[in-house]
KOLMIFI-763931 format. One record per atom (N, C-alpha, C, O): residue in one letter; x, y, z. Coordinates in steps of 0.1 Angstrom, whole numbers, padded with zeros to 4 digits, always signed. Example, Ala and Ser with C-alpha at 12.3 -4.5 7.8 and 13.67 -1.06 7.14 Angstrom:
a+0132-0057+0078;a+0123-0045+0078;a+0132-0033+0078;a+0142-0033+0085;s+0128-0022+0071;s+0137-0011+0071;s+0129+0000+0079;s+0134+0011+0080;
***
This chain:
x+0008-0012+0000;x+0000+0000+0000;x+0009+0012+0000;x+0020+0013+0006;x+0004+0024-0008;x+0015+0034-0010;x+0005+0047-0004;x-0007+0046-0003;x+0013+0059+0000;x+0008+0067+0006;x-0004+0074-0002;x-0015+0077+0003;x+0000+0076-0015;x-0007+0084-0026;x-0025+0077-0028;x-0034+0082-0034;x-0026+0063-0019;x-0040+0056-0019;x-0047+0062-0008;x-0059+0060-0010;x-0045+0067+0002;x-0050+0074+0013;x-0048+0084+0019;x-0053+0086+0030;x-0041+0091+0013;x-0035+0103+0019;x-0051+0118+0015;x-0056+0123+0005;x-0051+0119+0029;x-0061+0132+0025;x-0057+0143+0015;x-0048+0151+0018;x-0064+0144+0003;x-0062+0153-0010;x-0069+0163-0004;x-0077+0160+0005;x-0065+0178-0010;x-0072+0188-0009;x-0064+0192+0005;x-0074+0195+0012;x-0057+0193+0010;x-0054+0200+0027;x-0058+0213+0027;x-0055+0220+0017;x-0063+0217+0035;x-0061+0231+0040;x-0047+0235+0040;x-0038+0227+0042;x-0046+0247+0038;x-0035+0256+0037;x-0041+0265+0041;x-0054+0266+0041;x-0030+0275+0048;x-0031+0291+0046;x-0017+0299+0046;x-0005+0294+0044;x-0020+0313+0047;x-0013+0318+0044;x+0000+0322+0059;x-0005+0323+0070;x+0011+0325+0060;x+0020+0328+0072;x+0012+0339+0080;x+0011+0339+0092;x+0008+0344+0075;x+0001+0357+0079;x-0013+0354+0086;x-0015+0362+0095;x-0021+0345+0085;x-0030+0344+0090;x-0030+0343+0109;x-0020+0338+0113;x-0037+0345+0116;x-0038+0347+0127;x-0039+0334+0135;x-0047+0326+0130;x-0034+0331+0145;x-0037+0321+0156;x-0047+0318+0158;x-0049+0306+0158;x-0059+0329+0161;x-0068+0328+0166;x-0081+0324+0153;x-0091+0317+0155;x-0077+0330+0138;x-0084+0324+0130;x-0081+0312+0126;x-0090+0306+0120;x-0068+0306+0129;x-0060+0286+0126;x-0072+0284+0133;x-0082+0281+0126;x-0073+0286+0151;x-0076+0281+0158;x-0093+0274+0157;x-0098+0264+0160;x-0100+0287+0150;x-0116+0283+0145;x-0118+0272+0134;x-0126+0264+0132;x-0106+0276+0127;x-0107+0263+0113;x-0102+0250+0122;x-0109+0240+0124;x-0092+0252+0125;x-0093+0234+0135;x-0099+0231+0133;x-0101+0225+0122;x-0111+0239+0150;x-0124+0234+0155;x-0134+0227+0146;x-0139+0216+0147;x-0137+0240+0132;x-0148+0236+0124;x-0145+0228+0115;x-0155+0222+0111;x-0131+0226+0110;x-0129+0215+0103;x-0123+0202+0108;x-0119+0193+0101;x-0123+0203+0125;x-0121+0185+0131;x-0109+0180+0126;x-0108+0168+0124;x-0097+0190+0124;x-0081+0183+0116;x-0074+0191+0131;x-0077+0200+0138;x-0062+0181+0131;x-0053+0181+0138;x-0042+0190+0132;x-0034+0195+0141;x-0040+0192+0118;x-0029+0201+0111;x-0034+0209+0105;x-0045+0209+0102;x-0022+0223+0099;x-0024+0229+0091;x-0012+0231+0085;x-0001+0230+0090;x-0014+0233+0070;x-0005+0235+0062;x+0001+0249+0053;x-0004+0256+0044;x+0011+0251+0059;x+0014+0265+0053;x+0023+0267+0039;x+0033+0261+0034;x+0013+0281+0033;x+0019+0279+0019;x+0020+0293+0017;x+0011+0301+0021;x+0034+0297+0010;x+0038+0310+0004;x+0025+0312-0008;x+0016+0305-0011;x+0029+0324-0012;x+0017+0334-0028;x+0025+0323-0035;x+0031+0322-0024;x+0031+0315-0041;x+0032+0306-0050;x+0027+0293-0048;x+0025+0285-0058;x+0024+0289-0034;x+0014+0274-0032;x+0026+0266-0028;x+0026+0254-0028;x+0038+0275-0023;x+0050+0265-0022;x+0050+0265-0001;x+0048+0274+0007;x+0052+0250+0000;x+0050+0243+0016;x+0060+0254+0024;x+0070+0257+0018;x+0058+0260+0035;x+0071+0267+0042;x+0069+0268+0055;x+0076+0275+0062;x+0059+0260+0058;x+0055+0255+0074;x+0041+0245+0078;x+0031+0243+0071;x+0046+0239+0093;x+0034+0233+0095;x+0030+0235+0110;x+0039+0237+0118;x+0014+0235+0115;x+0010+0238+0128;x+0001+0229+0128;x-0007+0225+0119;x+0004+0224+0143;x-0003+0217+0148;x-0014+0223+0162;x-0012+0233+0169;x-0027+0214+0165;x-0030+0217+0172;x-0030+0218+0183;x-0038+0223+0191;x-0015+0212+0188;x-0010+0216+0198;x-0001+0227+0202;x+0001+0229+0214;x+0006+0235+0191;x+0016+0243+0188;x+0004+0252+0187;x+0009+0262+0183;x-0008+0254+0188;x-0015+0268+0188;x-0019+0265+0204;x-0018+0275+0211;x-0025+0254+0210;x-0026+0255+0224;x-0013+0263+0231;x-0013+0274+0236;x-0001+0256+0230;x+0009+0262+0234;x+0015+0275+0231;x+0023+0281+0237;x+0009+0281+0220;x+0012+0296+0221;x+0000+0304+0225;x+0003+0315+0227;x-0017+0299+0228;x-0027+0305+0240;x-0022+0301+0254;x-0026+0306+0265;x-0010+0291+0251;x-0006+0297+0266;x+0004+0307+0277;x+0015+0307+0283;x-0007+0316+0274;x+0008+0327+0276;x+0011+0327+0287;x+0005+0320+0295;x+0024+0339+0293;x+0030+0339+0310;x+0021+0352+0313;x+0019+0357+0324;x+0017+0356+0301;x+0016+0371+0304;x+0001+0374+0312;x-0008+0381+0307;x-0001+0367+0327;x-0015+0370+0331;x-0016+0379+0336;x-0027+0380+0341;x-0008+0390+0337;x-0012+0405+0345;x-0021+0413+0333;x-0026+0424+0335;x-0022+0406+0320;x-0028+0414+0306;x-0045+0412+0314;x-0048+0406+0324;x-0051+0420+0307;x-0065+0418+0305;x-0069+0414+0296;x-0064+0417+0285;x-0082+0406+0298;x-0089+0396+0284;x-0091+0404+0274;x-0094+0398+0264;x-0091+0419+0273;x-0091+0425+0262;x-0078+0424+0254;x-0075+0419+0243;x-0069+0432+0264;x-0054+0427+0263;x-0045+0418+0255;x-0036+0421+0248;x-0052+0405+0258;x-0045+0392+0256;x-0050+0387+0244;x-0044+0381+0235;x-0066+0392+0244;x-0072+0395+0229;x-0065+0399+0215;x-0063+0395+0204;x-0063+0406+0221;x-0055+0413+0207;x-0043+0413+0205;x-0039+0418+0195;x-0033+0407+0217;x-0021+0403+0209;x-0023+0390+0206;x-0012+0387+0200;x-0030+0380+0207;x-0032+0369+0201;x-0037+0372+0189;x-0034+0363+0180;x-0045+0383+0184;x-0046+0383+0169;x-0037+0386+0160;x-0036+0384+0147;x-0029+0393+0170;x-0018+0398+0165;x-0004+0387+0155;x+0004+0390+0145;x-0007+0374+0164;x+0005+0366+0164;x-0003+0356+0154;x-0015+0354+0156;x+0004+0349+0143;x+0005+0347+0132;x+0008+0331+0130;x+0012+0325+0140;x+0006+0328+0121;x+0012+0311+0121;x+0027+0314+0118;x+0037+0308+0123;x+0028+0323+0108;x+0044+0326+0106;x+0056+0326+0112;x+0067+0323+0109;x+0048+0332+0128;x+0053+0328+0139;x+0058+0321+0148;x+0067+0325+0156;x+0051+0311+0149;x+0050+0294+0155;x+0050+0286+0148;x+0050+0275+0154;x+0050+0284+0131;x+0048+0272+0124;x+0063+0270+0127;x+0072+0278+0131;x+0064+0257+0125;x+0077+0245+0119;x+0079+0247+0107;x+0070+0246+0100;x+0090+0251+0103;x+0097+0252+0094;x+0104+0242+0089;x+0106+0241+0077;x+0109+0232+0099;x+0116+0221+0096;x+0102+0213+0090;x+0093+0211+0098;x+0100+0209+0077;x+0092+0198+0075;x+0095+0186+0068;x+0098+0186+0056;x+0095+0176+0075;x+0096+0163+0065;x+0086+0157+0063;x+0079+0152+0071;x+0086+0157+0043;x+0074+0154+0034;x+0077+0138+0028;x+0086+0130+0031;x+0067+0136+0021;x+0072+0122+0019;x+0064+0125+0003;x+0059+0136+0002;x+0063+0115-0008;x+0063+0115-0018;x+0047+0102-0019;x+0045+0094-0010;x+0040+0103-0027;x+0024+0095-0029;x+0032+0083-0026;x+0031+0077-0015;x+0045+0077-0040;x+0051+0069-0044;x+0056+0062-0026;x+0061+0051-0024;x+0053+0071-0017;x+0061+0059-0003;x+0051+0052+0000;x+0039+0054-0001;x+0061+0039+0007;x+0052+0032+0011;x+0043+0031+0024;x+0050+0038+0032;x+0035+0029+0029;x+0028+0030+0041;x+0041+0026+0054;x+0045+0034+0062;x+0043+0014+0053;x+0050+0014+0063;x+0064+0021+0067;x+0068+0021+0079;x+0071+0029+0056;x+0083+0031+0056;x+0073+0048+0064;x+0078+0054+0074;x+0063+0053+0058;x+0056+0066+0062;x+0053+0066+0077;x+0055+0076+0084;x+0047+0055+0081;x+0047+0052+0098;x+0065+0049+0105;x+0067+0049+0117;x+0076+0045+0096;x+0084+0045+0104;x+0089+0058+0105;x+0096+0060+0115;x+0088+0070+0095;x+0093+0082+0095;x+0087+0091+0105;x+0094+0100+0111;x+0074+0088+0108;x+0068+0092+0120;x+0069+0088+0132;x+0064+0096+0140;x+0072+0078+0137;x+0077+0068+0146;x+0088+0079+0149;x+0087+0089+0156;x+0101+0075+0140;x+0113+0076+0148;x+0119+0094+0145;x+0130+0097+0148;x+0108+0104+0138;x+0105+0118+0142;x+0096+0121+0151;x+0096+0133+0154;x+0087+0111+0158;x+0079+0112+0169;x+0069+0128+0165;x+0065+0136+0173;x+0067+0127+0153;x+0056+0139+0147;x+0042+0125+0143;x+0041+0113+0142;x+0034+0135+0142;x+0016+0127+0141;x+0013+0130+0122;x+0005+0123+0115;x+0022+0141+0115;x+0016+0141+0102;x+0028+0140+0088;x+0040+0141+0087;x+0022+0137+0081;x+0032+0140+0068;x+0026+0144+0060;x+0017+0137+0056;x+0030+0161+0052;x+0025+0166+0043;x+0032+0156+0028;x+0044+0151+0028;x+0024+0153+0016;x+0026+0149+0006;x+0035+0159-0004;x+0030+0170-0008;x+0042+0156-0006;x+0042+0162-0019;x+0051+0156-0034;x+0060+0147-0035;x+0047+0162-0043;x+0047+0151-0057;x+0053+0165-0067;x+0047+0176-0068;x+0069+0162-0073;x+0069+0171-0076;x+0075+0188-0074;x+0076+0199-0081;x+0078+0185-0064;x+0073+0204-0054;x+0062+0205-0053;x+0061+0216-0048;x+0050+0199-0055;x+0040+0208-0053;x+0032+0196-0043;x+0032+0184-0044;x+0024+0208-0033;x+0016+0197-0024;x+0006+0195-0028;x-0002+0203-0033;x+0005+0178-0028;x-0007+0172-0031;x-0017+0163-0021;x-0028+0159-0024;x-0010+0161-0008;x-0019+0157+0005;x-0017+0159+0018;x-0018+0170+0023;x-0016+0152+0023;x-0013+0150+0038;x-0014+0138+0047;x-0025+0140+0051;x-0010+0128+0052;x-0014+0116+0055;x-0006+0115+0073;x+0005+0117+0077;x-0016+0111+0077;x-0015+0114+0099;x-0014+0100+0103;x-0020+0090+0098;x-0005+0097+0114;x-0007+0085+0122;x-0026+0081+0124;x-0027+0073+0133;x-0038+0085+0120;x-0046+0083+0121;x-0051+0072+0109;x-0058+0062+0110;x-0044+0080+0097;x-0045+0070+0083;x-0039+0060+0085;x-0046+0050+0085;x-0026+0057+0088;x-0020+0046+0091;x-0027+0036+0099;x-0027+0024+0099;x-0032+0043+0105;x-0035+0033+0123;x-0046+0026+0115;x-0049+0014+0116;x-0054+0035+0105;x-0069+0027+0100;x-0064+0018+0091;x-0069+0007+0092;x-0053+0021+0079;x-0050+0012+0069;x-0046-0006+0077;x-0051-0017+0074;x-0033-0004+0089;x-0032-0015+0097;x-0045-0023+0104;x-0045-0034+0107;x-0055-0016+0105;x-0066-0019+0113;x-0077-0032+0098;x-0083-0042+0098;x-0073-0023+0092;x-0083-0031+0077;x-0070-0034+0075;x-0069-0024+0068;x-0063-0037+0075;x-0052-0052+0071;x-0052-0061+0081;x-0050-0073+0078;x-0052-0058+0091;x-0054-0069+0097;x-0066-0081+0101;x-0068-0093+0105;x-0074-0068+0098;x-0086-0076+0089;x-0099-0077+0102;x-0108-0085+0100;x-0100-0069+0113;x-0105-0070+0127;x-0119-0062+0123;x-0119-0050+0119;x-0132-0073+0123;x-0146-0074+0123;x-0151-0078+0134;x-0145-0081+0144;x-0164-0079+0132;x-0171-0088+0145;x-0173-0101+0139;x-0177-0109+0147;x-0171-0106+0126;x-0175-0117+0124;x-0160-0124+0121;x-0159-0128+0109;x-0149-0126+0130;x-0136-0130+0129;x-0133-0136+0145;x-0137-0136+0157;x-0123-0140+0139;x-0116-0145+0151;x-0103-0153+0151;x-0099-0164+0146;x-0095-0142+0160;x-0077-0141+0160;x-0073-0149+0167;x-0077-0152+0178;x-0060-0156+0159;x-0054-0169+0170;x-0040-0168+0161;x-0038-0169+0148;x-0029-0167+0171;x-0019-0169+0170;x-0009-0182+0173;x-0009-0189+0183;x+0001-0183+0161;x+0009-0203+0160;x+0020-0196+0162;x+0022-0186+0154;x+0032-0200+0172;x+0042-0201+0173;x+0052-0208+0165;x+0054-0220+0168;x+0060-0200+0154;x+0068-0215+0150;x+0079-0209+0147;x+0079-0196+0146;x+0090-0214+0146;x+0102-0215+0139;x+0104-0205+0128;x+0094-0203+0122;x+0116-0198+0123;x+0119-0196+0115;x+0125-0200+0101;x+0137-0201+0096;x+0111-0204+0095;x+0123-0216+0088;x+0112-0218+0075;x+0100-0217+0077;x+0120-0221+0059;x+0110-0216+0049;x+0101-0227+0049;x+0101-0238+0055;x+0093-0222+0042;x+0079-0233+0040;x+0066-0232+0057;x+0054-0235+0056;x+0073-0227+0067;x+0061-0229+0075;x+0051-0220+0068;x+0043-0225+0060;x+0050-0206+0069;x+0032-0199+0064;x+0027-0207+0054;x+0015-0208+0053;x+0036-0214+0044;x+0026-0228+0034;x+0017-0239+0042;x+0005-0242+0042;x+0030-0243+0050;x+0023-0255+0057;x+0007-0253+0070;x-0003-0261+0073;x+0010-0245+0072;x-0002-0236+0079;x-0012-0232+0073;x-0023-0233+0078;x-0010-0226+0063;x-0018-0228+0054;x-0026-0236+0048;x-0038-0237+0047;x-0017-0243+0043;x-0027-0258+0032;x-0034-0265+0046;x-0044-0271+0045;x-0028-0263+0059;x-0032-0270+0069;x-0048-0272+0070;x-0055-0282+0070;x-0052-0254+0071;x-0064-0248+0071;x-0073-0247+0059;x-0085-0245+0059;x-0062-0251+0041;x-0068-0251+0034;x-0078-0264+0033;x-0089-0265+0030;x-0068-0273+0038;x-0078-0288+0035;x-0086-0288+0040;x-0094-0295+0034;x-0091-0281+0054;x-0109-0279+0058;x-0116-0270+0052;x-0127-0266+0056;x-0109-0266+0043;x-0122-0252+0039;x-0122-0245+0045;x-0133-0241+0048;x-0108-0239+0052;x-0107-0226+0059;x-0100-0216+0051;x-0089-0220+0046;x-0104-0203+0050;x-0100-0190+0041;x-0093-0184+0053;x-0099-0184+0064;x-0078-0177+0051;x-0075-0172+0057;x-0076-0157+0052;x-0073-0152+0041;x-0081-0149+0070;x-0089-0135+0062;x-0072-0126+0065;x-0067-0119+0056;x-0067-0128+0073;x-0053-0121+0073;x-0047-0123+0080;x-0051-0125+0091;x-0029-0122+0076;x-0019-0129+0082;x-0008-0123+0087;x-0002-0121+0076;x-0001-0118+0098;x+0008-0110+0097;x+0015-0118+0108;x+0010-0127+0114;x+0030-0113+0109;x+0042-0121+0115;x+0050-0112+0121;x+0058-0106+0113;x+0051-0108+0137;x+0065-0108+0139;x+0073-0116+0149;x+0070-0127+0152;x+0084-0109+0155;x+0097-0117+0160;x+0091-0118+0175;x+0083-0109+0179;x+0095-0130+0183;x+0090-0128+0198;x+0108-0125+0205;x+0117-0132+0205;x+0106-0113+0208;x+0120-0109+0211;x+0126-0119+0228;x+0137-0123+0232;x+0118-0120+0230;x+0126-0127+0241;x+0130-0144+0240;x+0135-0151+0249;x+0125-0149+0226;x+0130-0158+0220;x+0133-0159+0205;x+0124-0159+0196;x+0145-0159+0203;x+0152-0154+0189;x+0149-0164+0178;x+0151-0176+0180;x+0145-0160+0170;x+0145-0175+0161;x+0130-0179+0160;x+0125-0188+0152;x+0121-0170+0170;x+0103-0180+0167;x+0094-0167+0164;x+0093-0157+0171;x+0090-0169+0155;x+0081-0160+0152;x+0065-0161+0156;x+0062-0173+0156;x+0056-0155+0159;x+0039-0151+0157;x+0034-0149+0142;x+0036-0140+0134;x+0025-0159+0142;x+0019-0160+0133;x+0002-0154+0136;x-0008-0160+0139;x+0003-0144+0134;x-0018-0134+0137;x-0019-0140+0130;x-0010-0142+0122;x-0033-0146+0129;x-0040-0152+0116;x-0059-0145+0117;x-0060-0140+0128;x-0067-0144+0113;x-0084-0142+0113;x-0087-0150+0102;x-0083-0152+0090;x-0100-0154+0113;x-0111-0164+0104;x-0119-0164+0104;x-0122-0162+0116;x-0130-0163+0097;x-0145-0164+0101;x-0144-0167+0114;x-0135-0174+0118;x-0153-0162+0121;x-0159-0165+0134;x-0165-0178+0134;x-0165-0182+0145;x-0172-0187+0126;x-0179-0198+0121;x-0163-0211+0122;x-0163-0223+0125;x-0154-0202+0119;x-0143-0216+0115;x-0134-0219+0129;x-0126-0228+0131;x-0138-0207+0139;x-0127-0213+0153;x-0125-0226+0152;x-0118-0233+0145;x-0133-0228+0160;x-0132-0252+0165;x-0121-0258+0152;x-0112-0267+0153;x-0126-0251+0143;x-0121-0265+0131;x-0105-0260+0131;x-0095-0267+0130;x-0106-0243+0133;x-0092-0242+0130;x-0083-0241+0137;x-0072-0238+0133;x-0087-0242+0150;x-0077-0246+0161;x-0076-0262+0164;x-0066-0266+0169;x-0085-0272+0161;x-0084-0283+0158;x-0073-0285+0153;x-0062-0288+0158;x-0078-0284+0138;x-0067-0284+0127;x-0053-0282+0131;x-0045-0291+0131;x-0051-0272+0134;x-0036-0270+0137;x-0031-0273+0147;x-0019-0274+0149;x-0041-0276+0158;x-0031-0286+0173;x-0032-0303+0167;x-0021-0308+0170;x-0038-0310+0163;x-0038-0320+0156;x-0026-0321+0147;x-0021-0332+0144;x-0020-0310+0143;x-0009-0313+0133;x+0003-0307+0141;x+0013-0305+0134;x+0002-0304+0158;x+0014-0302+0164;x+0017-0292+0172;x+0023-0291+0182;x+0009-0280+0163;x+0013-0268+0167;x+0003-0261+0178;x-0009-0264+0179;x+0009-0253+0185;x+0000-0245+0201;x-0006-0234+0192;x+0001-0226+0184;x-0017-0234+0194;x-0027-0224+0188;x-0025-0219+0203;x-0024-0226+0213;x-0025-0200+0202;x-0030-0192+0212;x-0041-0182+0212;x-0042-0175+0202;x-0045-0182+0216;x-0061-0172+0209;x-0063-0161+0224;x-0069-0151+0222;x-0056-0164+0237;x-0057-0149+0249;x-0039-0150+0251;x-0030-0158+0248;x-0040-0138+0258;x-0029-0134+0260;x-0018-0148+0271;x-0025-0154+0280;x-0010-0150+0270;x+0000-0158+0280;x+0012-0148+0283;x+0018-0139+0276;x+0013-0153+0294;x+0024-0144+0303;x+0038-0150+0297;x+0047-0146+0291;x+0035-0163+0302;x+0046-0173+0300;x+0049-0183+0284;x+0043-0194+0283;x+0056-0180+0275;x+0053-0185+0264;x+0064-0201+0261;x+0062-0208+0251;x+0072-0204+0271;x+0076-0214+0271;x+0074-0227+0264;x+0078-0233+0254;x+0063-0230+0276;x+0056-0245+0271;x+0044-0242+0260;x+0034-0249+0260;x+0046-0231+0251;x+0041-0230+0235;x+0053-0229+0225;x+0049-0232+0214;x+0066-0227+0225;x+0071-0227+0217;x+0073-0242+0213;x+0071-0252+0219;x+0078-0239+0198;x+0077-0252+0184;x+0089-0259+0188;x+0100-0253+0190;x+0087-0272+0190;x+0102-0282+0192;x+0107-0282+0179;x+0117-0276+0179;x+0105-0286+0171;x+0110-0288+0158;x+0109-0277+0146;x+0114-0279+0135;
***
């Protein structure tokens, strides 16, 4: 999945000039977490967040009066407070490499752009939903995880396992159990209809199906 399939088109922008206190109403009425700032040519030259406008309504200055404090808040500008440092990512990236760029910048958005010119914006919120529909979590499913080995050919054999009963696997994802090197988690979802058969299935052929949480994963790891 690439960013350019979900990335919100159309962002708001405005201009440096615009006021804190006018960002602050577009937020509200438009329910976004970011804003996008753009020079008289449509070219990116800052970004605000809705917390970077809380944090500049929070002033030291309480001896002002609410008239006072009024109007140098109109006064102060996104030009002011936006981020200037921005790292953009391109449609062409991929989802995951877009969540690790925000991970390990510990920022919530990435403006798009294609070109030089902005074409979206895509938030740890898009991510979090595309993971959420890949993993495939309905009410008519049901998650169970196989401990096995690293070693080629298991997700086949697990597979055809489930295929021979007429079980469809709705989705499958894998990672490392760090405190044992070498054995991976296998997530799997299935119809809600196919549990029994397909935890059957696969303890019948060896393997510890887990479907709640275990503390102790020991006496589930794969001998062979």
């Amino acid at each position: 999945m690439y960013v350019g399939r979900i990335m919100r088109t159309n962002p708001i922008t405005l201009p440096p000039d615009t006021s804190i206190v006018k960002a602050r109403d577009i937020i509200a009425e438009e329910k976004i977490a970011h804003l996008l700032i753009v020079d008289d040519k449509d070219q990116l030259v800052g970004i605000v967040s809705d917390r970077d406008l809380k944090q500049s309504w929070a002033s030291p200055a309480t001896t002002l009066s609410a008239h006072e404090l009024n109007y140098i808040l109109k006064q102060l500008t996104l030009g002011v407070i936006m981020r200037t440092k921005i790292i953009t990512v391109t449609p062409g990236t991929t989802i995951e490499r877009a969540a690790n760029i925000m991970q390990e910048n510990r920022i919530s958005a990435l403006p798009v752009v294609d070109k030089e010119r902005l074409v979206g914006i895509i938030t740890t919120t898009d991510v979090l939903g595309v993971l959420l529909e890949a993993i495939g979590i309905d009410r008519d499913s049901f998650r169970f995880a196989v401990l096995v080995k690293d070693r080629i050919g298991t997700v086949a054999e697990v597979s055809q396992i489930l295929e021979q009963k007429g079980i469809n696997i709705r989705s499958l994802v894998t990672w490392p159990e760090r405190k044992h090197p070498g054995i991976y988690q296998l997530v799997m979802r299935v119809a809600a209809a196919d549990e029994n058969a397909a935890v059957s299935a696969l303890q019948d052929a060896g393997f510890a199906v887990l479907s709640e949480y275990v503390e102790d994963l020991t006496g589930y790891l794969p001998k062979s």
